[in-house]
N, C-alpha and C positions, 0 to 999 in steps of 0.2 A: 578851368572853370571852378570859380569855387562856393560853395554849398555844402547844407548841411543834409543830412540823412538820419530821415526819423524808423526804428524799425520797431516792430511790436513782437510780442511774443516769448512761451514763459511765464506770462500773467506780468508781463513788465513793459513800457516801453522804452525805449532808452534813441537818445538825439544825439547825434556826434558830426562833427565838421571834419572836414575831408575837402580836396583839389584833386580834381582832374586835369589829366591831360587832356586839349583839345584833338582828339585822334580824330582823323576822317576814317570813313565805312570803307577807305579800300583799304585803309592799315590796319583796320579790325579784319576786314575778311582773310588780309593775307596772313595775320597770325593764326589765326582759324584754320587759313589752308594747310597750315605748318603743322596743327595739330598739336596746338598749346594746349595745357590743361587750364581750369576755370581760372583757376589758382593764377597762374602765369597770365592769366588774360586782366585778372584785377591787378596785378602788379605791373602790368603795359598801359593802362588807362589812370588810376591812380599815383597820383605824384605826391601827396603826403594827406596825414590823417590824424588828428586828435583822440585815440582813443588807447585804450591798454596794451594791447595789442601791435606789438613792430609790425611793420611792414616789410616782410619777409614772408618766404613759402613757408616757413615754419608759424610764423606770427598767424597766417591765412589759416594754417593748418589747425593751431590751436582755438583758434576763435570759430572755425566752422565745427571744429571737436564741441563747443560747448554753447553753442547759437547754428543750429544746423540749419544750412538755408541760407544762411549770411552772406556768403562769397556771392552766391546766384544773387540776393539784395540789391548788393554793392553793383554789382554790373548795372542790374537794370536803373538805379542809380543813375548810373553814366548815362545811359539812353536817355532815361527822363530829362536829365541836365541839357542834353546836346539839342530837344527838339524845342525848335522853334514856334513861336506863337505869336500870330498879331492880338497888341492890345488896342483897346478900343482908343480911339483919338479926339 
């Protein structure tokens, strides 16, 4: 799924492009049941991303170190991406 994600905050806001994985809610629950951290959940859903930041637990790490709140973003993100919406015809 691919999209961009706009996030605010810092007195900034900043838009960066990112793909998702198309996961289904049981492959999100059973990572959950596993008892992945956020971190490891955006690195299960996310398949690549335009911004400064690798995509690595360390990348994750660094970018929530300096935009606190981002990783939790990035998820909800995915949710927003995945729900479906009839448009008017």
């Amino acid at each position: 799924i691919a999209t961009s994600l706009t996030i605010k905050g810092q007195g900034e806001t900043c838009k960066f492009d990112l793909t998702y994985f198309n996961r289904t809610q049981a492959e999100i629950d059973e990572q959950v049941a596993k008892g992945i951290t956020n971190g490891e959940l955006v690195l299960f859903v996310v398949k690549d991303w335009d911004t400064e930041y690798e995509l690595t637990t360390a990348g994750l790490a660094e970018m929530e170190s300096t935009r606190p709140g981002i990783v939790a973003a990035v998820f909800q993100g995915y949710n927003d991406a995945r729900v479906v919406q009839r448009e008017k015809n």
